[in-house]
N, C-alpha and C positions, 0 to 999 in steps of 0.2 A: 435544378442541376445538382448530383450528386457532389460532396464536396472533393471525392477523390477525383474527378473528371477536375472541377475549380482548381485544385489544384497542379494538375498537369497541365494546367492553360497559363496558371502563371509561375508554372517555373522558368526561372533564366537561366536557358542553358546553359552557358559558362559554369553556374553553381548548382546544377543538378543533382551532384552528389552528397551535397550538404543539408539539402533539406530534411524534413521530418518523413519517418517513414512509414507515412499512414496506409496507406496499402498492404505494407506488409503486416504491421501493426494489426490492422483490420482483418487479416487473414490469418491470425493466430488466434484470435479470436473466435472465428469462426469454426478452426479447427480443432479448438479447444473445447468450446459446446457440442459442436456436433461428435465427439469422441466417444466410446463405450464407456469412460467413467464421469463425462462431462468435465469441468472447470474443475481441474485439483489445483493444490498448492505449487506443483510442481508448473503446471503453466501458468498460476498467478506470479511467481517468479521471475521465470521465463521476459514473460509481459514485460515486468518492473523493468529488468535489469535491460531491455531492448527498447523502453521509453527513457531509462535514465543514460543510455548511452548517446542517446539522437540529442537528447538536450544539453549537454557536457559537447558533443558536435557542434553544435547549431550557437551555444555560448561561445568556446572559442573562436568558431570562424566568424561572428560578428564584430568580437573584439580585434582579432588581428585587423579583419577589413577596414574597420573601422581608422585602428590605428594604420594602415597603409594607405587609408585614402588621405590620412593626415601629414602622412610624410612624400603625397604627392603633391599636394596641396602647396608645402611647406618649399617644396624643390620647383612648382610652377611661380610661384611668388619670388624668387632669387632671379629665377630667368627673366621675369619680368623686370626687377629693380635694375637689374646687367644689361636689357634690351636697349639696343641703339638704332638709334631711325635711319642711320646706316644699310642695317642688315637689310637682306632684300625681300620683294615680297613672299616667297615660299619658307621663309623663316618665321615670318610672321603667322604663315598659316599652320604651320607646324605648332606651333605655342596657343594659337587659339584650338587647337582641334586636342590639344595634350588635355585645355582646359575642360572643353564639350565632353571629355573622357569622365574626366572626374566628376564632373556633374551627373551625367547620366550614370552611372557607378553609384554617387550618390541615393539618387533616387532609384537604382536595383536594390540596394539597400534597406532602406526605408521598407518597400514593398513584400521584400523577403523578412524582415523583421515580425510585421502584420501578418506574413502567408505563413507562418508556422507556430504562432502564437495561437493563430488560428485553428490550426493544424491540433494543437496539443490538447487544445480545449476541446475540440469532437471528439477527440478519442478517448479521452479522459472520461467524456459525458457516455459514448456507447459503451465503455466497459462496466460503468456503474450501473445502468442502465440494464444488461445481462448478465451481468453478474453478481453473487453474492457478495463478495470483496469489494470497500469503494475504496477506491484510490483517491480520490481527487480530494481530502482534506491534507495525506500526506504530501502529494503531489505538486498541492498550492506551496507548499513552504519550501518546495527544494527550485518550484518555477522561481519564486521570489528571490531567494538566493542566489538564484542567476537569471537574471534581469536583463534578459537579449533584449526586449521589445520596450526599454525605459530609455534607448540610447538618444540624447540629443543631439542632435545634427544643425541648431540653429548657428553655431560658431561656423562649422563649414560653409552654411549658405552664404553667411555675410562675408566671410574670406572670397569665395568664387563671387561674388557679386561686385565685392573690388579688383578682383582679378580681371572680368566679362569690363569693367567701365575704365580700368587703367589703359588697359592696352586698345580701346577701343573698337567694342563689337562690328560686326558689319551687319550682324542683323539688326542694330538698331535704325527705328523707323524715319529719325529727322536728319542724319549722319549727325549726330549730338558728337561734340566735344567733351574729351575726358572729365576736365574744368567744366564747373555749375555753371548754366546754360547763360547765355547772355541778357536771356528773354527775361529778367528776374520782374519787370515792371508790369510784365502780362495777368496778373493777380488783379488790378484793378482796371483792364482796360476793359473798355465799353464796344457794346457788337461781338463777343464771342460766342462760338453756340455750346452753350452747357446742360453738360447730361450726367446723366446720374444711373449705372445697374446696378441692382444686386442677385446677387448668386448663392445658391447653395454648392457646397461642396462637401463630397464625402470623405470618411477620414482617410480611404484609400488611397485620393486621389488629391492629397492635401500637398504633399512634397512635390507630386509631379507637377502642379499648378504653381510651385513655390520654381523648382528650378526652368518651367517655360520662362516663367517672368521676368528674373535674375537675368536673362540672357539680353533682356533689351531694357530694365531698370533696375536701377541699384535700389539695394535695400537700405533706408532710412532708420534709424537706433534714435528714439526717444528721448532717452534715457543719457543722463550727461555724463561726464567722462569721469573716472575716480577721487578719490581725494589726493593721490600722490600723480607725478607726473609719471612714475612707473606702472602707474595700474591702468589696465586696458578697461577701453567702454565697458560699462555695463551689460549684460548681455539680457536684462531683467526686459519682458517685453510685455509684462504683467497691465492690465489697464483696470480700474477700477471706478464706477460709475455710482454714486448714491440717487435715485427719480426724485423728485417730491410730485404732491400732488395733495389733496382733501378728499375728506370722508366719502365726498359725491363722485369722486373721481371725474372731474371736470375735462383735466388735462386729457386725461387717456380716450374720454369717449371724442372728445375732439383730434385730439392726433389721428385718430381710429377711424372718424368718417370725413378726416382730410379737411375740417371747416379752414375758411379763410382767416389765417392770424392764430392760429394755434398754434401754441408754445409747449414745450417742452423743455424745465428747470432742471438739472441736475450738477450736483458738486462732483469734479472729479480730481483723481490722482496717479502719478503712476508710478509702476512699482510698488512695494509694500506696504500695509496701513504706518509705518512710522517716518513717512514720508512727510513734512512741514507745509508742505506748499499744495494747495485744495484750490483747484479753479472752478469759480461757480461760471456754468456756460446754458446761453438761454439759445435755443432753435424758434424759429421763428416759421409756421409755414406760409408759404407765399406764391403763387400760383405765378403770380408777372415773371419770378425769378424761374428760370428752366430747373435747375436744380430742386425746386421744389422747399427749398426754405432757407433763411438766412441764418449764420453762424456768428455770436458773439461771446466772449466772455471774459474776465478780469480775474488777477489770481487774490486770495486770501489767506493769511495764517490761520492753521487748522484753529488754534486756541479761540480764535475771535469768530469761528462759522456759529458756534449755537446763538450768540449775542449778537450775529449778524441776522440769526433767522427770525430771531424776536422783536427782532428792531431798535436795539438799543447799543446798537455798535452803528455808524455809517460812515467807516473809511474816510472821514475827511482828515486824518492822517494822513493817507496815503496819498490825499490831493492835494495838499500842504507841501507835501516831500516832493512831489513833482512839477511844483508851482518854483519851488525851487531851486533844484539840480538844473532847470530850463533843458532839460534833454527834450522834451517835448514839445511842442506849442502849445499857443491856447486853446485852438481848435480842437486839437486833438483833447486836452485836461478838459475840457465841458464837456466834448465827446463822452469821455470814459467817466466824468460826477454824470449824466444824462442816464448811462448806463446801468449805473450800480442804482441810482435812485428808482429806476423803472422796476429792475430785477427785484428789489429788496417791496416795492409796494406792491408790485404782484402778490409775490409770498406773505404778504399780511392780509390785503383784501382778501382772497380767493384761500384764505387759510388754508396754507401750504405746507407738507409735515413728511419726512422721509416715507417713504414705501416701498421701495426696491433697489437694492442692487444686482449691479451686471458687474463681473469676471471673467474676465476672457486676454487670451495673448495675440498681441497684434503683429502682425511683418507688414511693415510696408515699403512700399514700391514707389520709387521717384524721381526725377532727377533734378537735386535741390537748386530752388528755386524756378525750377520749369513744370507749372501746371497745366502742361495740355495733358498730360496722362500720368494719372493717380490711382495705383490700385492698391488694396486692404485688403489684408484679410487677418480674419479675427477666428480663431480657434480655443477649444478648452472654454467655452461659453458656459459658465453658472449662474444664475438669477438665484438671490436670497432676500425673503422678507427683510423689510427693516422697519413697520409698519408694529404700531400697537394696538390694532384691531383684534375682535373674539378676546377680550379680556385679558392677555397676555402682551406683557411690556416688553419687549424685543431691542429696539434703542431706546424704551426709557424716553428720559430729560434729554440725552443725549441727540448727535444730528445725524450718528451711525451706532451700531453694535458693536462692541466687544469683545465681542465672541467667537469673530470669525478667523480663524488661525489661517496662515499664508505658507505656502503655494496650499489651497483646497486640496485635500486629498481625495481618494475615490469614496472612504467614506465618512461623517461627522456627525458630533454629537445632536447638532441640529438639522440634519437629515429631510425633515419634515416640514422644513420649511426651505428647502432647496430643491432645484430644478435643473438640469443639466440640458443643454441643449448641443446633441451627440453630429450634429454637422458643421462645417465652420463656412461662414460666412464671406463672400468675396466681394466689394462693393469695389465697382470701376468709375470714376471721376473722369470725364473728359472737361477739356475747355480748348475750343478750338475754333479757327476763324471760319467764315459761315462757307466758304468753300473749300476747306481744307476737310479731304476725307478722314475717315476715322482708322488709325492707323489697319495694316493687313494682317499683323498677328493679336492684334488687342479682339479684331473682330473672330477670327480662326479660335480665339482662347471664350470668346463669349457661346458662338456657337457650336463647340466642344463636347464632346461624353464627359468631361470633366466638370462641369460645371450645371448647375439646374437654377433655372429662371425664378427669383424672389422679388418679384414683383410689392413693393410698399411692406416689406417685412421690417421688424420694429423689435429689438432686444427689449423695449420697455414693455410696449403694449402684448409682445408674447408673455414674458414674464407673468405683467398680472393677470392675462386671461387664463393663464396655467395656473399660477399659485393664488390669487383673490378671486375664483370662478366665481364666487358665491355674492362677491361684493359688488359685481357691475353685473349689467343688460347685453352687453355687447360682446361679439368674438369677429375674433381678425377670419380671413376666408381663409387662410393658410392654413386651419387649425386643421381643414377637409384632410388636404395632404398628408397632414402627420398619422391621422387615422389609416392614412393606405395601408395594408399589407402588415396595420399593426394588431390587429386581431383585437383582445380584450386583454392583453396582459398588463400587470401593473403598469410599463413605462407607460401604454397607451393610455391609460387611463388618466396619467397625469402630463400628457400630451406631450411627451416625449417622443422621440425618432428613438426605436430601437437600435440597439449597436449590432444585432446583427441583420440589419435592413439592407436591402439589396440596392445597386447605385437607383437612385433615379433615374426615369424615364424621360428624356426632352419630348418625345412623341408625343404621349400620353398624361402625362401629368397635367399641363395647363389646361386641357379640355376636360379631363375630371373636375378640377377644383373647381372651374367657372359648371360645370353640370352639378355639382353635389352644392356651392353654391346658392343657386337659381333656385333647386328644389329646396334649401333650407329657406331661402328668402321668401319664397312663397309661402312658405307654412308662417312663416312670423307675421307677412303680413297682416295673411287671414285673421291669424291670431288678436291682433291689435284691430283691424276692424269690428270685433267682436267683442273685446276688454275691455278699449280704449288703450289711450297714453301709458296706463303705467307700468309698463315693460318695460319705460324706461327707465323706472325708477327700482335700481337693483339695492337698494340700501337694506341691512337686516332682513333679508328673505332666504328661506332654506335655497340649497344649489340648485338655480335653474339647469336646465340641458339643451342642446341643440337636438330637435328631432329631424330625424333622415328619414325617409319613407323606405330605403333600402335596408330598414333593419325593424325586425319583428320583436313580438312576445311583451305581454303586459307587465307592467310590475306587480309585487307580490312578494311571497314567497317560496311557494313548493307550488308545481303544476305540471302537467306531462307538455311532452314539447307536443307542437300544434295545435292543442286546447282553443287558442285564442282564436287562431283561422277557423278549427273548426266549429265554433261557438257564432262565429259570425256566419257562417255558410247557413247553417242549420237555422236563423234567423230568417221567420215565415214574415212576405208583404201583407199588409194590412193598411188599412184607412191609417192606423195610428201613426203609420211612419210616413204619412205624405206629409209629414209637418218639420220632417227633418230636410226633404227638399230644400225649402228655401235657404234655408241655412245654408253660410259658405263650406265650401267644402275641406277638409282639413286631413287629404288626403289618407293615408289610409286609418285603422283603429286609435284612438286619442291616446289611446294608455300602452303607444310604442313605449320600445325601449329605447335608451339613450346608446348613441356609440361610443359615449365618452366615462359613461359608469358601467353599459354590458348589460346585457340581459337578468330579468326576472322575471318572477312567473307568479303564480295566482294559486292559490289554494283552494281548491273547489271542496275540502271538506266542509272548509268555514263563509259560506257565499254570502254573511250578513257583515263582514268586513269588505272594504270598498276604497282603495289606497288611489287618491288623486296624483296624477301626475303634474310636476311643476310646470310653468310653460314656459313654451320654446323661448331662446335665445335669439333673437335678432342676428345672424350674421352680415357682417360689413363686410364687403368686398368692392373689388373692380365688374362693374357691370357694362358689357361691352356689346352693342346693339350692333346687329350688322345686317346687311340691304335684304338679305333676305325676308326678315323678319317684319320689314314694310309688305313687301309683298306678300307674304300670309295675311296679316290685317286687311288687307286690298279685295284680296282673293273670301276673304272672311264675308267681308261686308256684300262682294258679288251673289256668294250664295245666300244672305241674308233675301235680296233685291228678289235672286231667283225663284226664291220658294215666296215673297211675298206677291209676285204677280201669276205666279200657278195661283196659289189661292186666292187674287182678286181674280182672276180667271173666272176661275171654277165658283165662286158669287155673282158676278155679272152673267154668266149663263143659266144659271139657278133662278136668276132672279128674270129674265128676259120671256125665257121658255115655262118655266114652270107655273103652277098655281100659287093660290095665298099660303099655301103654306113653303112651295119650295122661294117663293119670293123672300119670305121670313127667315130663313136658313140661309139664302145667298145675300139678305144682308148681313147678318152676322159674319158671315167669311167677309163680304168683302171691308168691313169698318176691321175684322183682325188683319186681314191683308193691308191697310191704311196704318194702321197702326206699327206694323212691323217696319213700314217702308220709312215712315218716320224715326221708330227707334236704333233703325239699321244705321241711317245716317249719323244719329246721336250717339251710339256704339263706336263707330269709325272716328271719327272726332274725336272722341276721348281718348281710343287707343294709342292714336296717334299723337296726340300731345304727352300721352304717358310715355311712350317713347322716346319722342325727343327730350324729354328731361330725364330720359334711361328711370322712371321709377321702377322698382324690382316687380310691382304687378299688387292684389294678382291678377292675372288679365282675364278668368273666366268668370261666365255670364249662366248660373245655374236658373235664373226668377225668370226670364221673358222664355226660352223656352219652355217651359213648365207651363206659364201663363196661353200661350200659343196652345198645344195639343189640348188644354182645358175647354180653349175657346173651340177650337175643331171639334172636340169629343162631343159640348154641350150643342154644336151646329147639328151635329150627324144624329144625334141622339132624340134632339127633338122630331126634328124630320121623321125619322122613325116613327115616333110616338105617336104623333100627330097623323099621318098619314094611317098609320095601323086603327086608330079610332075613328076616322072618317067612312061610312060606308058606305058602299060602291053600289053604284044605280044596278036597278033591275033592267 
């Protein structure tokens, strides 16, 4: 879709006239090239002064908006403090629908911010593009100067969020009381059923999923209150995670194929690195737990975390101090010395050393102390090395970098070791009793256009599969997704979601990933049937890649496009190639290209250079077997059966009716018809076990058919022979 049609789809009428005016914009254009003198100065002008006027437009009316929704805001909030339970009910609904107003206003807002940011940038890009003239380096400095699409809206959210839980909503799902819920002890009761989603969400569709939410949970602030009693919360929603892990990357490739009791260590903090207070938190995966892993961790002074990691700090301070303050018991102080001891021996055995950071800003959704319904979302997601691997010391001695300056800006000096991941993330927490349904707008917001199914997605394990490709075997199956619709350009290459990617598909997305998948997982297997083991072993190996069969052209360098297919067509049968038969199949030319590096090609001047491709990547995924897929194997093994008794057939009549020599020929059929009925059975069996433990394959059988037409060829062939040299009575 054109983006002037996008555009007229999401104007809000009310502010119609406010927008960018890209149509007209577009047809000065047009009319300016197609003219008798083409593009002069006088319609470069023109241009300017008709782009600089929509943005001076589109600046002010977000500021006043902005500041009107603040002083409606500000007048819903008095009404509310002056409301008495008095008034009757059409007063009440008046005040919740004044607030539904501002909410949604809100988030026309936001939207309208994004549609003509949007707006300014295509236009900018097709004038440069047809014209002599580029605007867009002047352009950028007059946008930045007026900064319509930097506006933060998280103080409004959390204002209407206590406005939506003061007066209490009616769309809330339990009729929850204003006051933190009674249920505060449900945290550790036993027999709840807990689930865990997660969600992509696009940046379009970030606010609109922030103010559904707001309407039936309050938003939760992290962050403590100021140092004066006049200073309001913190509004800092900043979260900062440091991974560890070892050279083998243990942790990851286990978090990655979900083993039992995998761990995942990481320090964190929130708000700005000058933050005192660093909590080391250990994840724990665990299959019994519905959740999918158990959550623990204890806080520490940043100064004592490197001496912590070395092992020559072990907080028995801090067990001392709580041994006697007695705010604790003892149960609990063995607890928490059990804890720190486990944590801290992990990280020495399994030689444990920072690798990653995650940045990202969290909202979350709650209602404190009621965990039947938790939702997060986390936006503004960057992953940075903090690893001193490839010879370069990064944090050093240290147990984080230095270098990294706060709020991250769009761009940074270390650039190259950063990752942005351009969707934000919605993960939904339920805990709820085994016949209590799952709320009706939790479920309405799950299966939404707003939201895309992230099934086992991992801010850590994405991170290093993007920025340490080179150092591990393994890739998350998500990595398929990010490749959609990303073409070959830089983000994709460094497996990023383009910003300007279109929403996700709920249709179609999850039947790709498990389809691109299944075809990567077959080729890896092949692959390791043929290598062995050590695929798994990614330590100091140039960048493996994942091969797709959907994507052509050898590596190399210079080469005409089709070369490769045509090179292979042009390849004449001969005896010689019956010997690649056996061989597994490794579907199509070995020396594809990668999706994730792009195409190259072959130099046919110089044909005595020969550039090996690395091999395939192992993708880990969710492998999900369904009834059908029994019945093909069912159906497999019938036609095995069916062609083995034609051809014991067709040997027992050979052999009945014919001479010494058709006898000779109909037993050879019938010992290969015996043979197949046996193997057919052996065939089924295995598949069918490989199924049930979901092994990704690969499930085909290139040797016994081979072997079979050999056996037929050499039946038919003798017969012949033999028959043609016997001579026929007179």
């Amino acid at each position: 879709m054109k983006f002037g049609d996008t555009l007229e789809d999401s104007t809000y009428e009310p502010w119609k006239d406010n927008y960018v005016q890209y149509n007209a914009l577009k047809k000065q254009l047009e009319q300016g090239l197609n003219g008798p003198n083409g593009w002069t100065e006088r319609d470069e002008g023109i241009f300017g002064q008709t782009l600089d006027s929509d943005l001076t437009k589109i600046y002010t009316f977000v500021n006043s908006k902005f500041e009107e929704l603040q002083e409606r805001t500000t007048k819903a909030e008095l009404r509310v403090a002056t409301f008495q339970e008095a008034y009757n009910q059409k007063a009440l609904e008046s005040l919740t629908n004044s607030i539904s107003e501002i909410t949604d206003d809100v988030n026309q807002l936001s939207k309208y911010c994004r549609t003509n940011y949007a707006g300014f940038l295509k236009i900018v890009k097709k004038h440069d593009k047809n014209v002599p003239y580029k605007l867009r380096p002047v352009f950028m400095v007059q946008l930045k100067s007026r900064a319509f699409y930097n506006v933060n809206f998280d103080s409004l959210v959390v204002r209407l969020s206590k406005l939506y839980h003061t007066i209490g909503a009616e769309s809330l799902p339990f009729g929850t009381p204003i006051t933190p819920s009674t249920l505060t002890g449900m945290i550790n009761q036993q027999g709840l059923d807990r689930r865990s989603f997660k969600f992509w969400v696009h940046p379009d569709n970030v606010m609109e999923v922030k103010t559904t939410v707001l309407k039936h949970l309050p938003v939760i602030l992290y962050t403590p209150r100021g140092p004066g009693p006049n200073i309001p919360e913190s509004l800092d929603p900043s979260f900062s995670s440091v991974y560890l892990d070892n050279s083998s990357f243990d942790l990851y490739n286990n978090k990655l194929e979900r083993k039992e009791g995998a761990q995942a260590i990481r320090l964190r903090w929130y708000g700005s690195p000058s933050n005192n207070e660093i909590f080391v938190e250990r994840k724990v995966h665990h299959e019994i737990n519905k959740l999918g892993e158990y959550h623990d961790r204890f806080s520490i002074k940043e100064k004592y975390v490197d001496a912590f990691l070395k092992g020559t700090y072990t907080m028995d301070r801090q067990v001392a101090k709580l041994k006697e303050q007695g705010v604790k018991s003892a149960a609990e102080i063995e607890q928490f010395q059990e804890l720190v001891k486990d944590v801290q021996k992990s990280i020495l055995d399994m030689k444990l050393r920072p690798v990653l950071r995650t940045v990202y800003n969290r909202t979350a959704f709650q209602i404190p102390g009621d965990n039947r319904v938790r939702l997060s979302l986390d936006a503004d997601l960057c992953m940075i090395r903090e690893d001193n691997l490839d010879g370069v010391a990064r944090s050093g001695n240290h147990w984080r970098r230095m270098d990294v300056e706060y709020p991250i800006g769009a761009k940074t000096t270390h650039e190259r070791d950063m990752t942005r991941f351009n969707y934000a993330i919605l993960e939904v927490k339920l805990e709820l009793p085994p016949n209590k349904a799952t709320p009706a707008w939790v479920e309405e917001l799950m299966n939404s256009h707003l939201v895309e199914s992230a099934e086992s997605f991992s801010k850590y394990v994405h991170g290093v599969a993007v920025l340490l490709e080179s150092h591990v075997a393994l890739l998350p199956f998500w990595l398929a997704q990010l490749e959609k619709e990303t073409g070959r350009t830089p983000d994709a290459m460094r497996g990023q979601l383009s910003g300007d990617t279109p929403s996700l598909s709920r249709a179609n997305s999850t039947a790709e990933i498990e389809s691109i998948n299944s075809r990567r997982s077959s080729v890896v297997s092949r692959a390791e049937s043929e290598h062995g083991p050590s695929l798994s072993k990614g330590k100091n190996r140039s960048m493996d890649v994942v091969v797709d069969n959907n994507y052509g052209g050898p590596y190399g360098t210079t080469s005409r496009p089709g070369s490769s297919r045509a090179s292979s067509i042009k390849k004449g049968f001969g005896f010689k190639g019956l010997g690649g038969v056996f061989k597994k199949s490794k579907g199509k030319d070995s020396r594809e290209s990668s999706p994730l590096l792009g195409p190259t090609q072959t130099d046919d001047v110089v044909p005595q250079i020969r550039i090996i491709p690395p091999k395939p990547k192992k993708v880990v995924g969710v492998l999900k077997v369904e009834a059908k897929v029994f019945f093909a194997n069912e159906r497999t093994f019938l036609k095995w059966m069916n062609f083995a008794v034609l051809l014991g057939t067709l040997g027992v009549g050979l052999f009945n009716a014919g001479d010494n020599i058709g006898r000779f020929a109909g037993i050879l059929l019938a010992i290969t018809a015996l043979l197949t009925l046996v193997y057919s059975i052996w065939l089924y069996e295995r598949r069918l076990t490989m199924l049930r433990n979901k092994d990704p394959g690969p499930y085909d059988e290139p040797v016994m058919p081979t072997l079979m037409c050999v056996c037929m060829l050499t039946a038919i062939s003798l017969n012949f022979y033999l028959k043609s040299n016997v001579k026929s009575k007179p």
